[in-house]
Structures are given as structure tokens and as C-alpha cells.
TIRO-2110 file (N, C-alpha, C; in Angstrom, 1 decimal):
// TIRO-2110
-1.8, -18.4, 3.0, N, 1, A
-0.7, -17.5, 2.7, CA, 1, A
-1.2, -16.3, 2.0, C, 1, A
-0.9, -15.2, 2.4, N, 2, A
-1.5, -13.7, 1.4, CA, 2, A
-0.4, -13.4, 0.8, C, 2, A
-0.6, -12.4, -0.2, N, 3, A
-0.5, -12.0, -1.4, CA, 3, A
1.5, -11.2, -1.0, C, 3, A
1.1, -10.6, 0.2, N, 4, A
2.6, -10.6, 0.6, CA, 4, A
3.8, -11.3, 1.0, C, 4, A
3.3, -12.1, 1.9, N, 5, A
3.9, -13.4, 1.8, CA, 5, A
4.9, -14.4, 0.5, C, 5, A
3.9, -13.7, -0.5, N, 6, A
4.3, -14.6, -1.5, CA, 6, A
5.8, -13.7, -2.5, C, 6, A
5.3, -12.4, -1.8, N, 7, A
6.3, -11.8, -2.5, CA, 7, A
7.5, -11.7, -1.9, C, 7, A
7.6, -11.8, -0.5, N, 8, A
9.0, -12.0, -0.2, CA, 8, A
9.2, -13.6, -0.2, C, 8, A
9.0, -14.5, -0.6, N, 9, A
9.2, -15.6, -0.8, CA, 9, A
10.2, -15.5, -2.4, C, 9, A
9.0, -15.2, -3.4, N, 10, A
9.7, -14.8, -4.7, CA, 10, A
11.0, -13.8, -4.5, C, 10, A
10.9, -12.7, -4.1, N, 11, A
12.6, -12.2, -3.7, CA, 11, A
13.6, -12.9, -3.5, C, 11, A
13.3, -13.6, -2.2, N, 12, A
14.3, -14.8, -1.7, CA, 12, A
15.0, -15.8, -2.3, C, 12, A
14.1, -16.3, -3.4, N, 13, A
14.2, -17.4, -4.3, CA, 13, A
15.0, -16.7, -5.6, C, 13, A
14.6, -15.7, -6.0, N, 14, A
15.2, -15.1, -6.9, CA, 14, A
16.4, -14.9, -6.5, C, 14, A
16.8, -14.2, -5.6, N, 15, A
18.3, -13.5, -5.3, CA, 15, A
18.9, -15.0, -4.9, C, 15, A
18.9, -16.2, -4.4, N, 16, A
19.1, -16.8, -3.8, CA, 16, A
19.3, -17.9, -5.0, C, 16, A
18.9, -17.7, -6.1, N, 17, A
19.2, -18.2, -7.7, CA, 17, A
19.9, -17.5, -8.4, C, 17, A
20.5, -16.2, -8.0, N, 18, A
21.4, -15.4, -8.8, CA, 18, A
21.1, -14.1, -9.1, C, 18, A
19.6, -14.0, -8.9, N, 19, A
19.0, -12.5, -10.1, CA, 19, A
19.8, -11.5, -8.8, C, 19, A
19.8, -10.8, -9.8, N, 20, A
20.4, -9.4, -8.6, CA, 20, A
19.4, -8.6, -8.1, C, 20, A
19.6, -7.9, -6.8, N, 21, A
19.0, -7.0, -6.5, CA, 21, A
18.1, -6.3, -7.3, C, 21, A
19.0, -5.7, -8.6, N, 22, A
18.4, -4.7, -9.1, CA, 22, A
17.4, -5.4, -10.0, C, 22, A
17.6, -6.2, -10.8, N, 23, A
16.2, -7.1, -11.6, CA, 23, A
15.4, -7.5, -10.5, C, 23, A
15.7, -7.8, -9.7, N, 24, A
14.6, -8.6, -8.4, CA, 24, A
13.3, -7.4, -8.3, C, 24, A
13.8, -6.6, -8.0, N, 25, A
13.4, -5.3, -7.4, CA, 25, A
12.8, -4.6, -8.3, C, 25, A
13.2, -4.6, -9.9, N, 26, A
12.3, -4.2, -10.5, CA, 26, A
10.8, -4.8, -11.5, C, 26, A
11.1, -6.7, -10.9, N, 27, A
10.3, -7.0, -11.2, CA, 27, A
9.1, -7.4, -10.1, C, 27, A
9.2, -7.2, -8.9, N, 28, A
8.6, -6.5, -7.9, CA, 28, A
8.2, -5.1, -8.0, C, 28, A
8.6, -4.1, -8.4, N, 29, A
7.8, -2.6, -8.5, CA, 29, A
9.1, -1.8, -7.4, C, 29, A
10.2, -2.1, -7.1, N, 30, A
10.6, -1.5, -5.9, CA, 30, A
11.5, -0.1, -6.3, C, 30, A
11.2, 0.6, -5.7, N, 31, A
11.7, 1.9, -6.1, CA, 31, A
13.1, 1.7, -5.7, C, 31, A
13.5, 1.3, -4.9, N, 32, A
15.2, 0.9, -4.2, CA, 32, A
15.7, -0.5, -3.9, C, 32, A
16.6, -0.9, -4.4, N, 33, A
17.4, -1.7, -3.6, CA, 33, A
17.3, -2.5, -2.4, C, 33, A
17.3, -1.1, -1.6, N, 34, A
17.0, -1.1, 0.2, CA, 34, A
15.8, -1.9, 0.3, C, 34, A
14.8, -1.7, -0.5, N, 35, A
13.4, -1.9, -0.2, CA, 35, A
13.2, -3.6, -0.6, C, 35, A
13.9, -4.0, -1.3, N, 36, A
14.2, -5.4, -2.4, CA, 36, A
15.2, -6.5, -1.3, C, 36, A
16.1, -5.3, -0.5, N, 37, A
16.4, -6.4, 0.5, CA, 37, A
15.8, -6.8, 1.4, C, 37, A
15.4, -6.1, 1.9, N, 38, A
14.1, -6.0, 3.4, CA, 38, A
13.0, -7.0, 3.1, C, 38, A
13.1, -8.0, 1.0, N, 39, A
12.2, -8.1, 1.1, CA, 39, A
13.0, -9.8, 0.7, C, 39, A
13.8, -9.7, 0.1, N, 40, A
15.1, -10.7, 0.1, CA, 40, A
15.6, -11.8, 1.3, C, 40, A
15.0, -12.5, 2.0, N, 41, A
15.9, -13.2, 3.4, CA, 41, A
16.8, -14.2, 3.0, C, 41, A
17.9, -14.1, 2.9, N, 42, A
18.7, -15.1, 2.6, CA, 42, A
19.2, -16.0, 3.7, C, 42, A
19.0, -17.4, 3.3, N, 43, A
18.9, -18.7, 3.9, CA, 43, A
20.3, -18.5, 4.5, C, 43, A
21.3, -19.0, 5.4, N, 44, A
22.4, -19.2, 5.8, CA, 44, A
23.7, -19.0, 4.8, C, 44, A
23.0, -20.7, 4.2, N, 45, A
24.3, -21.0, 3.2, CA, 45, A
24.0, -20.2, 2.0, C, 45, A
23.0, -19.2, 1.6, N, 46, A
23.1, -18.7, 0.6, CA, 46, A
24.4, -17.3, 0.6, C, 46, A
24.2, -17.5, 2.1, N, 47, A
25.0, -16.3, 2.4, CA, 47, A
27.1, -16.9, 2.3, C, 47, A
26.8, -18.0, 2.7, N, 48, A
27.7, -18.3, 3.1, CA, 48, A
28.8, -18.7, 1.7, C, 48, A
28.2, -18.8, 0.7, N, 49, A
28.4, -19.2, -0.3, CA, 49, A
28.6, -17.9, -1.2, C, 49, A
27.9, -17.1, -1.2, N, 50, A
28.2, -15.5, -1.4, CA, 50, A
29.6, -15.5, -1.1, C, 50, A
29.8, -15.6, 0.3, N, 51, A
31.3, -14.8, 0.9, CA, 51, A
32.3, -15.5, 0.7, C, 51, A
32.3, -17.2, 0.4, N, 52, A
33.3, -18.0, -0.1, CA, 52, A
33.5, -17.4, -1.6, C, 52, A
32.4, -17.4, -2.4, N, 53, A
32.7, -16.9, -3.3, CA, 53, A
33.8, -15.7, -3.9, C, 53, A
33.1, -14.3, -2.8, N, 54, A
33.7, -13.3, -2.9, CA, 54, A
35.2, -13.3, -2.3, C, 54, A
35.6, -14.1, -1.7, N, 55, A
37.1, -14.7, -1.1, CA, 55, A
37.9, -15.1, -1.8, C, 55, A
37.2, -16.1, -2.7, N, 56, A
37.9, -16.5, -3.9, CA, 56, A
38.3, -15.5, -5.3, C, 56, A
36.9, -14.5, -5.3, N, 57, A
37.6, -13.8, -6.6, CA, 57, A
39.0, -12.5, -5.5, C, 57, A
39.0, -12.5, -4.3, N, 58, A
40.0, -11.6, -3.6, CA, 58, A
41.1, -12.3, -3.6, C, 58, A
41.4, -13.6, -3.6, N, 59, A
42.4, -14.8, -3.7, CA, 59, A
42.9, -14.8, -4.7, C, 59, A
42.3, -15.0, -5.6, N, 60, A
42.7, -15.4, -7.3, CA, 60, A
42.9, -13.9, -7.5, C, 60, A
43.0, -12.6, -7.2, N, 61, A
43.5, -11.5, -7.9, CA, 61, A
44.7, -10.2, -6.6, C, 61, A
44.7, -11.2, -5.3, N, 62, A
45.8, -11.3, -4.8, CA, 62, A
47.3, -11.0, -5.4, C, 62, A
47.9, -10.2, -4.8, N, 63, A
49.1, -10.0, -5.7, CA, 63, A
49.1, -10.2, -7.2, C, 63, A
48.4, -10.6, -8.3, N, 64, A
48.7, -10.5, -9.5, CA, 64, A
47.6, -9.3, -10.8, C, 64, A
46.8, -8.6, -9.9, N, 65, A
46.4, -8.1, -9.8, CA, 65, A
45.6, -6.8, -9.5, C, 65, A
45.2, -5.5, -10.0, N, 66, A
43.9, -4.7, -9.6, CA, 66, A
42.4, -4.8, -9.3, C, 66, A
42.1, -4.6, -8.4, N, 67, A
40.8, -4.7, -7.8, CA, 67, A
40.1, -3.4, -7.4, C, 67, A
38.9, -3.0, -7.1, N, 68, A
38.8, -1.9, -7.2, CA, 68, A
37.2, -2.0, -6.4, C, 68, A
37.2, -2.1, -5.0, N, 69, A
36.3, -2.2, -4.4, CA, 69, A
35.9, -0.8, -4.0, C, 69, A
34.3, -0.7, -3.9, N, 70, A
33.5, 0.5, -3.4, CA, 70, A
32.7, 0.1, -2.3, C, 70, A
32.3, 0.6, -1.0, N, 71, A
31.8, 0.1, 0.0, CA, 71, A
31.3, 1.5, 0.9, C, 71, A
30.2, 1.4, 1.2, N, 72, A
29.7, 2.6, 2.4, CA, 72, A
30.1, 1.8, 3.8, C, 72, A
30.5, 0.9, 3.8, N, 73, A
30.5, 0.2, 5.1, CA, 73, A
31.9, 0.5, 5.5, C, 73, A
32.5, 0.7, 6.7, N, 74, A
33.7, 0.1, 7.8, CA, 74, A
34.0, -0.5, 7.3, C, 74, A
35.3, -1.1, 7.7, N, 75, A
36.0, -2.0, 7.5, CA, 75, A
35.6, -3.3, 8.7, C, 75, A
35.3, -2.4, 10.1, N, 76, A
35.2, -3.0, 11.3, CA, 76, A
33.8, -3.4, 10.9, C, 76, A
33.0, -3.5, 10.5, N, 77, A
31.4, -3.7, 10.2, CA, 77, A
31.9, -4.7, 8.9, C, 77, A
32.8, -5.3, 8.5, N, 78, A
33.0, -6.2, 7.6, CA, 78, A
32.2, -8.1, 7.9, C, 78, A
33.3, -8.1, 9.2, N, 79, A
32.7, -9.4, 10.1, CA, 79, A
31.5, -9.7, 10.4, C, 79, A
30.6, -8.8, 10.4, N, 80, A
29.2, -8.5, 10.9, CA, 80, A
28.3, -9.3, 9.8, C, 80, A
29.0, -8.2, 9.0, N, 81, A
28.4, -8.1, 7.3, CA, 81, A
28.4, -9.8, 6.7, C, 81, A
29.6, -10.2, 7.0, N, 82, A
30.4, -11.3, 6.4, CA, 82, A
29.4, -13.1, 7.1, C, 82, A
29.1, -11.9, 8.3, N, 83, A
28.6, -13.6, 9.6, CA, 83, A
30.2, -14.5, 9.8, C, 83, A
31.2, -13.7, 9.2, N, 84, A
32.4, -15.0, 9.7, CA, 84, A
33.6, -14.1, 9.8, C, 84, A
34.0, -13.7, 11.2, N, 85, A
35.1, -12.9, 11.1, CA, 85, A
36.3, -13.3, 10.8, C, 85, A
36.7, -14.6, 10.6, N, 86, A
38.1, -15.1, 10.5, CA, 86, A
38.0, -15.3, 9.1, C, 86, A
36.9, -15.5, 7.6, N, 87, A
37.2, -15.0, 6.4, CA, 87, A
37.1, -13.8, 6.4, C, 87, A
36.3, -12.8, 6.5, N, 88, A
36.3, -11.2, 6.9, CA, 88, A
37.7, -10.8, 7.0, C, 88, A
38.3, -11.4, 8.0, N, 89, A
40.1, -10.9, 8.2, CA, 89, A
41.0, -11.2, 7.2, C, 89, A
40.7, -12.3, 6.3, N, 90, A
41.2, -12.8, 6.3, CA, 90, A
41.0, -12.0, 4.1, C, 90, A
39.8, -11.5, 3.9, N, 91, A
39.5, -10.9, 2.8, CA, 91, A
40.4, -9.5, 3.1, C, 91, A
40.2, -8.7, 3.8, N, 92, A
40.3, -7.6, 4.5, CA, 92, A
42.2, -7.5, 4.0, C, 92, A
43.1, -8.6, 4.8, N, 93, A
44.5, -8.7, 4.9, CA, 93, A
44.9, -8.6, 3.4, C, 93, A
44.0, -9.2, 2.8, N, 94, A
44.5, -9.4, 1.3, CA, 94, A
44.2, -7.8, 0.6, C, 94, A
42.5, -7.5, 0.4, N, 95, A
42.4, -5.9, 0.3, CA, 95, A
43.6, -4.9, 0.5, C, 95, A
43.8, -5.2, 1.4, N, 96, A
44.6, -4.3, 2.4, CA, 96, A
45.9, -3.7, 2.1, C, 96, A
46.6, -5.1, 2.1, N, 97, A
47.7, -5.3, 1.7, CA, 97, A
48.3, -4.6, 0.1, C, 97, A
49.1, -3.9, 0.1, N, 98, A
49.6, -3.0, -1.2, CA, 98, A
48.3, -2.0, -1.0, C, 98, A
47.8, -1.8, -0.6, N, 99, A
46.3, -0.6, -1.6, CA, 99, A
46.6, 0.5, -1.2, C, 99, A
46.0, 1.5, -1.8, N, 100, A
45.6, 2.4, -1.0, CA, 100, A
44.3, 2.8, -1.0, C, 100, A
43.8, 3.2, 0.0, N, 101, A
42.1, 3.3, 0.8, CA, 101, A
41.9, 5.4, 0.7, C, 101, A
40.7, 4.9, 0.0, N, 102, A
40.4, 6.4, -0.3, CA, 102, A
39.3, 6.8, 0.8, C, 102, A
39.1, 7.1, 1.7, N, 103, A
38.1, 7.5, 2.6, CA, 103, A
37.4, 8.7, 2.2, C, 103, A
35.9, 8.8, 1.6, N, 104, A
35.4, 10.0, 1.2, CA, 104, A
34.6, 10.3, 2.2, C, 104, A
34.2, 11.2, 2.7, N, 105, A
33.0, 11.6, 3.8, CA, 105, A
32.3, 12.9, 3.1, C, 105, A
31.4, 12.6, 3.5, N, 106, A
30.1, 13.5, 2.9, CA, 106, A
28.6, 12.8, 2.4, C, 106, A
28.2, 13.7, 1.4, N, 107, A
26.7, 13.1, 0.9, CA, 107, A
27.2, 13.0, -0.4, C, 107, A
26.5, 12.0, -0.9, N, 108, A
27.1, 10.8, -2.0, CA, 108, A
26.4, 11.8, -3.5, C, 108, A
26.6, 11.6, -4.8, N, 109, A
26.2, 12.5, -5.5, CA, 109, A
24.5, 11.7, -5.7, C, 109, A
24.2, 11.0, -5.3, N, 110, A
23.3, 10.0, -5.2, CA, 110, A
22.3, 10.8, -4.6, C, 110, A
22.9, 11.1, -3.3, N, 111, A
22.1, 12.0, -2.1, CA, 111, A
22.1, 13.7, -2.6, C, 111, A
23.1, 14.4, -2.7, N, 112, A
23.0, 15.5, -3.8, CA, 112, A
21.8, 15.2, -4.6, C, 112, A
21.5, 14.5, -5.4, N, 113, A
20.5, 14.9, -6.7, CA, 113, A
19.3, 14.5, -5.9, C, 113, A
19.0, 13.6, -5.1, N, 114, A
17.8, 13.6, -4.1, CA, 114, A
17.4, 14.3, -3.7, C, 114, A
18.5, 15.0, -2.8, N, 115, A
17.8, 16.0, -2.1, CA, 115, A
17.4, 17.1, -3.1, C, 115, A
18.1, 17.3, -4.3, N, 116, A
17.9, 18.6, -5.4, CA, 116, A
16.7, 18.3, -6.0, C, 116, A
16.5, 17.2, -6.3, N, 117, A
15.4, 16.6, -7.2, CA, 117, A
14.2, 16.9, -6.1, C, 117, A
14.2, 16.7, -5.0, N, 118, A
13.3, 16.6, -3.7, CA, 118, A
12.5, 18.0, -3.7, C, 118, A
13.2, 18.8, -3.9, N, 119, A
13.2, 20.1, -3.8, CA, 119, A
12.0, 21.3, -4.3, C, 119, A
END
């Protein structure tokens, strides 16, 4: 086994125990997120377990309720995201339902200071 190997092993196991991306990543050296996932493989049910999870806190704040989700992703790219389109629809109806959806387009202030800082 080499030395990289071992590192996306550790990612996996970490995120897949709870640590978040962002500790994962910075106790690996990772300048981003992005880079921490690529390095992160999550097993099936770690995934699946994620999205039950996240069902449940959209369930339990269902009608009694404010929620206040942020997402670069579609809505259509949810199922994908999700690996199970019939909870995906079924998160989505609930979301959906009473809100109202702010659609921003453009470059994020994230991407602004990049490119400025780049400069």
C-alpha cells in the first residue's frame, strides 16, 4: 500500500465517522473541499444514511417550521445527487411546498475575491 493510498482511506473513514469535510481536509493539507472529496469515497450506506438522515430533519420541520437551504445544484440534479429519486421527490415536495426559491445566477462572492485576489 503507498503513502496515498493511505490517505484516501483516512478521508473515507473520517467523513464516514462524522468529521466534516472541512476538518477532514484540513487535517490532510487540502486547500478545498473539492479536493477532500475526490479524496473522501463514501461506501453506499454511508451515503444512504446521510440522505435518510437529511429527510428526516426536512420531515420533522415540515409545516411547523423555517428552513433555509443553500445549494449550487438543480433541483433536477437532486435524484442524482440523492442515488434515490423517490426520497429526492419526496424531500424536494416538502422544500417546495409554501417556499419561496431565490434563483441567483452569476459568480458567487467566493469567485469575485478569487479571481480579485488571483490578480
Amino acid at each position: 500500500m503507498h503513502i496515498h493510498d493511505l490517505r484516501h482511506v483516512f478521508a473515507s473513514k473520517m467523513v464516514m465517522n462524522g468529521t466534516s469535510l472541512y476538518i477532514t481536509g484540513e487535517l490532510l493539507g487540502h486547500r478545498t473541499t473539492q479536493m477532500t472529496k475526490r479524496y473522501s469515497h463514501l461506501v453506499p450506506e454511508t451515503l444512504k444514511k446521510a440522505v435518510d438522515e437529511f429527510f428526516e430533519i426536512i420531515r420533522r420541520r415540515y409545516e411547523t417550521g423555517s428552513i433555509i437551504i443553500t445549494t449550487n445544484r438543480p433541483f433536477e440534479e437532486w435524484a442524482n445527487i440523492f442515488g434515490d429519486a423517490v426520497l429526492a421527490s419526496a424531500i424536494l415536495d416538502r422544500v417546495i411546498h409554501h417556499s419561496i426559491v431565490f434563483k441567483i445566477t452569476g459568480n458567487s462572492y467566493r469567485m469575485k475575491e478569487l479571481i480579485k485576489n488571483n490578480q
